[in-house]
Phi, psi and omega in degrees: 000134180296145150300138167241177207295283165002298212266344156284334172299305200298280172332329160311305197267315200287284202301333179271005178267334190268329163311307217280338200269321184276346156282343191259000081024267177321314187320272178356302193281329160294298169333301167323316178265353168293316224093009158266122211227012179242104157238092190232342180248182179058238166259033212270334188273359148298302188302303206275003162278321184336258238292342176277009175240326198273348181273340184272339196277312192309310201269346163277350179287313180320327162298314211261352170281312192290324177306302183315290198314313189297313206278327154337298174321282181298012176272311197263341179265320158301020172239008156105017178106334196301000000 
């Protein structure tokens, strides 16, 4: 059964919000093992904030899809499939 535009979006942003998040997760550590090992300056202290904003952000999109999604469900089963 298709997504309709709510529910693709919403899905849509939480992986790219949860992606953006687990990469910038990654930045630090790659950069560490590259040799960089002062991150106080430029943007490294934005990149080491992202996942503490963007993984809670994630997981309410995640929430509010599986919610779209149910009442969608329950939508399509009282109206007979239509």
């Amino acid at each position: 059964m298709p997504l309709n535009r709510i529910e693709r979006a919403l899905a849509f942003a939480a992986a790219g919000v949860g992606l953006f998040s687990i990469l910038a997760i990654l930045a630090p550590i790659i950069a560490s093992i590259a040799g960089l090992h002062d991150f106080s300056g430029g943007a490294w202290p934005v990149v080491r904030f992202l996942p503490a904003v963007g993984l809670p952000a994630t997981l309410v999109l995640l929430i509010a899809f599986i919610v779209v999604r149910g009442l969608h469900q329950r939508r399509i089963a009282r109206d007979g499939g239509v």
